[in-house]
DOPA-932265 format. One record per residue (C-alpha): x, y, z. Coordinates in nm, 3 decimals, always signed. Example, Ala and Ser with C-alpha at 12.3 -4.5 7.8 and 13.67 -1.06 7.14 Angstrom:
2
      xx      yy      zz
  +1.230  -0.450  +0.780
  +1.367  -0.106  +0.714
//
This chain:
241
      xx      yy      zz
  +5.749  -0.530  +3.366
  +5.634  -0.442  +3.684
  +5.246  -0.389  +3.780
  +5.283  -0.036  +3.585
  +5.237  -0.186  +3.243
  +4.901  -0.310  +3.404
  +4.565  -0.191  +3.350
  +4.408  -0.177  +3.721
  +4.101  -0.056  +3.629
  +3.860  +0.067  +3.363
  +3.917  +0.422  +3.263
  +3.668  +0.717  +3.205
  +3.455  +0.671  +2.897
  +3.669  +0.947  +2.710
  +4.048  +0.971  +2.764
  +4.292  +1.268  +2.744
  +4.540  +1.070  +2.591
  +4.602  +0.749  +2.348
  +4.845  +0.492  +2.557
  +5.104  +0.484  +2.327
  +5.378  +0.219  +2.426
  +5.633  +0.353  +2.213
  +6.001  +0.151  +2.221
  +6.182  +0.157  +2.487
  +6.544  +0.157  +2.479
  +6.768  -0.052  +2.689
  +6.848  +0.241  +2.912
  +6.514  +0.298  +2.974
  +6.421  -0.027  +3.044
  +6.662  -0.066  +3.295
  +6.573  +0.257  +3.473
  +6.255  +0.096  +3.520
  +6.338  -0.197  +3.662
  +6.640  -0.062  +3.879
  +6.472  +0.242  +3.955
  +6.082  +0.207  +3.987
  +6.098  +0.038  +4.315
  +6.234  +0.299  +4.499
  +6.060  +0.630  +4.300
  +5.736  +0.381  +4.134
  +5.433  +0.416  +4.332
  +5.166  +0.186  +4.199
  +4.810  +0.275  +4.130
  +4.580  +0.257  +4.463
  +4.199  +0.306  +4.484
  +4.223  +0.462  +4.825
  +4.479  +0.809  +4.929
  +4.821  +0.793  +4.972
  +5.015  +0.875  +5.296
  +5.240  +1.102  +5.112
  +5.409  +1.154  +5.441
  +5.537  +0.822  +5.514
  +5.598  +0.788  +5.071
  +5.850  +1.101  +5.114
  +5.957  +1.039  +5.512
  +5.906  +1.349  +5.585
  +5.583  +1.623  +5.553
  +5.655  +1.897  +5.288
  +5.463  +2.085  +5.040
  +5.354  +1.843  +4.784
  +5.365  +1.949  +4.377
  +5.127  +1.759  +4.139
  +5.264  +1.733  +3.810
  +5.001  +1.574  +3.526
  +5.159  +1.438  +3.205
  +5.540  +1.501  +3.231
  +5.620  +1.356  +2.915
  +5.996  +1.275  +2.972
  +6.095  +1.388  +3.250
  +6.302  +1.687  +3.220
  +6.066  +1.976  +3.429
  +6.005  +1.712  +3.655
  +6.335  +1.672  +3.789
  +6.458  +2.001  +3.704
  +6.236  +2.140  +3.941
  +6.216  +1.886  +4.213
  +6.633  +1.957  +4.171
  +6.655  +2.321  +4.223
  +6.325  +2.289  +4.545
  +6.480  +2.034  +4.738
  +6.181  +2.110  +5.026
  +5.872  +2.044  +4.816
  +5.753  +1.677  +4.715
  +5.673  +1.594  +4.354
  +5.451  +1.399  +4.244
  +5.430  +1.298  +3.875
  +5.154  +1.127  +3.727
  +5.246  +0.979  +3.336
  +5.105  +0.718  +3.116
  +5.388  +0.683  +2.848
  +5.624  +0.434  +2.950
  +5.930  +0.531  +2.779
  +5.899  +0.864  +2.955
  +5.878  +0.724  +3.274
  +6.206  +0.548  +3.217
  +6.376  +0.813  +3.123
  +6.235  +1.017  +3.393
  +6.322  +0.794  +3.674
  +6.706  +0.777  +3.478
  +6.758  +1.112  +3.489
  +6.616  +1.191  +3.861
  +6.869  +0.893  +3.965
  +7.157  +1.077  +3.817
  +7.044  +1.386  +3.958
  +7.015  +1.254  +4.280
  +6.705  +1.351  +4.377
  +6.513  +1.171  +4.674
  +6.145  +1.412  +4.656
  +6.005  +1.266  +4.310
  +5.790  +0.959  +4.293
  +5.618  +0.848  +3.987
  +5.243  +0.707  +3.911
  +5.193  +0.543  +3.589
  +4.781  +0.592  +3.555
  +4.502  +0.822  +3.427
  +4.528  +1.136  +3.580
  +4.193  +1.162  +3.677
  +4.187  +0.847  +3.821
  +4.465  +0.929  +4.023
  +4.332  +1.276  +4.148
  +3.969  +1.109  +4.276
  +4.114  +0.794  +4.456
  +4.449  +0.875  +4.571
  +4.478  +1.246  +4.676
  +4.351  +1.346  +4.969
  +4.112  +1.683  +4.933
  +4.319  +2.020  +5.014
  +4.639  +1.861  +5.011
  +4.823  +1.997  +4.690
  +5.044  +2.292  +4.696
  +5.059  +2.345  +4.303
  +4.942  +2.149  +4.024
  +5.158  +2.151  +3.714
  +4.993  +2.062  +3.394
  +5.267  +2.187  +3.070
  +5.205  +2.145  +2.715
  +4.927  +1.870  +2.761
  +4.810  +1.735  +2.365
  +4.575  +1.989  +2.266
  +4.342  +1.783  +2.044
  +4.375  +2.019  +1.740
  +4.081  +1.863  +1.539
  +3.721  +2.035  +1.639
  +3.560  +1.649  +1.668
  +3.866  +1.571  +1.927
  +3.828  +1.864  +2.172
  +3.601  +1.631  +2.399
  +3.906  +1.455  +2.488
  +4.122  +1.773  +2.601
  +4.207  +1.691  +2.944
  +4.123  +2.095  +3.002
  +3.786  +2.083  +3.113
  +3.550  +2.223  +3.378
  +3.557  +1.902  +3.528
  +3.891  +1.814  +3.540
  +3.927  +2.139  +3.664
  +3.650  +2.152  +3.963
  +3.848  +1.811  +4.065
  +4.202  +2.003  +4.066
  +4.065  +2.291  +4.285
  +3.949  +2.043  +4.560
  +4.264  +1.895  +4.564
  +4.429  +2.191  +4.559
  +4.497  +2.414  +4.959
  +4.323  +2.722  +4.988
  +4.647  +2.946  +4.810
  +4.751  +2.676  +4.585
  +4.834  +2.739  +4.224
  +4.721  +2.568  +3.918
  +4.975  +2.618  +3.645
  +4.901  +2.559  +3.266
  +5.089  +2.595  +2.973
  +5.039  +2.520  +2.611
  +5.205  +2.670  +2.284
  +4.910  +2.619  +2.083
  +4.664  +2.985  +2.121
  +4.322  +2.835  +2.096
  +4.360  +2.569  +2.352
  +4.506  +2.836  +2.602
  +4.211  +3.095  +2.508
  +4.018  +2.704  +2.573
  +4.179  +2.701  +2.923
  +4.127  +3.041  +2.992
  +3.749  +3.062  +2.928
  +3.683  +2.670  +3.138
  +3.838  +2.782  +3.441
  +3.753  +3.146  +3.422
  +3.415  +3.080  +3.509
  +3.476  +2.848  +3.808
  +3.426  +3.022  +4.142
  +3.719  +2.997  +4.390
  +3.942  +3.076  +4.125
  +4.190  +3.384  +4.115
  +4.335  +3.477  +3.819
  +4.759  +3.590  +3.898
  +4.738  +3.765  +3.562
  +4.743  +4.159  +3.592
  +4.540  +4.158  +3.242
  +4.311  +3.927  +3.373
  +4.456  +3.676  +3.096
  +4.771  +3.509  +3.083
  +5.140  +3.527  +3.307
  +5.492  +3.551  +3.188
  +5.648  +3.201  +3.240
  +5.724  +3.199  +3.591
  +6.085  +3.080  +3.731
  +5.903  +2.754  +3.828
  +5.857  +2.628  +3.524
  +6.188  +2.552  +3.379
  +6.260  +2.677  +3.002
  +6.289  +2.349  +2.775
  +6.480  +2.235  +2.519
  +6.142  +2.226  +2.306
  +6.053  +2.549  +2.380
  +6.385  +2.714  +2.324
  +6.388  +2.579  +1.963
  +5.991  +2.678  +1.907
  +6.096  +3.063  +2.004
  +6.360  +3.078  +1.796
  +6.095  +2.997  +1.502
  +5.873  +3.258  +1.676
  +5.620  +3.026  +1.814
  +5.397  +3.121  +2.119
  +5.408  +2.955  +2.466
  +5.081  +3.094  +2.715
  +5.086  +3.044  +3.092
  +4.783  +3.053  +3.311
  +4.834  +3.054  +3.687
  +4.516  +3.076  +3.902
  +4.495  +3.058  +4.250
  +4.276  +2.871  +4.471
  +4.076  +3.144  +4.684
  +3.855  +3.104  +4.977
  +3.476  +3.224  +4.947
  +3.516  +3.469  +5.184
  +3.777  +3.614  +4.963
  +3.570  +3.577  +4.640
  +3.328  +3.760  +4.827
  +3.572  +4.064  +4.872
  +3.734  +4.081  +4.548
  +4.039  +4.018  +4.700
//
């Protein structure tokens, strides 16, 4: 089905995730064939013109693992002049993704179907990303598994040079430890500002929509943290601005 159930390259050594296939239902699997064509954008080992992939030039939005969909296209729906990009390796999610952005209407979302970190070294350009969105990524409970948390200081050294001098990077988990794990990687990265008044975590911000999920997990009185750090000149590191 397409080139996007295609391996086009060996991986990293250690992956974030486990490709799971899952089923896809018919609806999905007509999404992706009706749909991928015009919102699909296969894997590339060189950048992307994300001008001439939107038509226009508008702040672009990175959004890593978007499971299916729904944030996605809520919030490409309600900022009609930013770009999204989402990057996603579970299939059925895609196809429901690109179903619900086509009956939403929405012309700024186009979808990779690769390793995230693949993506992010051969196919964005340096300085060119206005936020990156990474929400509720698998946290790797087991202590032998944390080596495969996508939430590293690699991962996020790679992020900041992607990301414009002001640019956010946006996290959010509902599991504690791998948020007080996110805080204490990128904490110590220079070029980093933390948007936190306490120096810790944000209240969810208005651009992350609420989901579904997370409704239901506060009504049990589960947690959700959200880290937003800024990408800072040195010059302003310098200052303590």
């Amino acid at each position: 089905m397409l080139s996007i159930l295609k391996e086009t390259e060996a991986l990293r050594p250690i992956r974030s995730f486990v490709r799971r296939q899952g089923r896809l239902t018919k609806a999905q699997k007509w999404a992706l064939d009706q749909y991928w064509p015009q919102m699909g954008v296969d894997y590339q080992n060189s950048l992307i013109d994300t001008t001439q992939l939107f038509r226009r030039k508008a702040p672009l939005v990175l959004e890593i693992g978007f499971g299916m969909g729904d944030s996605l296209v809520t919030t490409a729906t309600l900022n009609p002049e930013q770009d999204f990009l989402g990057v996603e390796v579970h299939i059925p999610g895609i196809g429901a993704c690109l179903r619900s952005a086509h009956a939403a209407h929405v012309t700024n979302v186009r979808i990779i179907c690769h390793d995230t970190v693949e993506v992010l070294k051969h196919m964005i350009a340096d300085h060119s990303l206005e936020k990156v969105q990474l929400f509720f990524p698998d946290p790797w409970h087991k202590a032998r598994h944390h080596k495969r948390r996508i939430v590293q200081r690699p991962f996020l050294e790679l992020v900041k040079r992607k990301l414009k001098v002001g640019g956010w990077c946006h996290m959010a988990t509902d599991w504690q430890p791998y948020a007080e794990h996110m805080l204490k990687v990128i904490s110590t990265i220079d070029g980093y500002k933390n948007l936190s008044v306490s120096e810790d975590y944000v209240e969810r911000p208005e651009s992350r929509p609420l989901t579904k999920f997370e409704t239901r997990g506060k009504k049990l009185g589960h947690g959700v943290w959200d880290l937003v750090f800024e990408k800072i000149t040195k010059e302003s590191l310098k200052k303590g601005e």
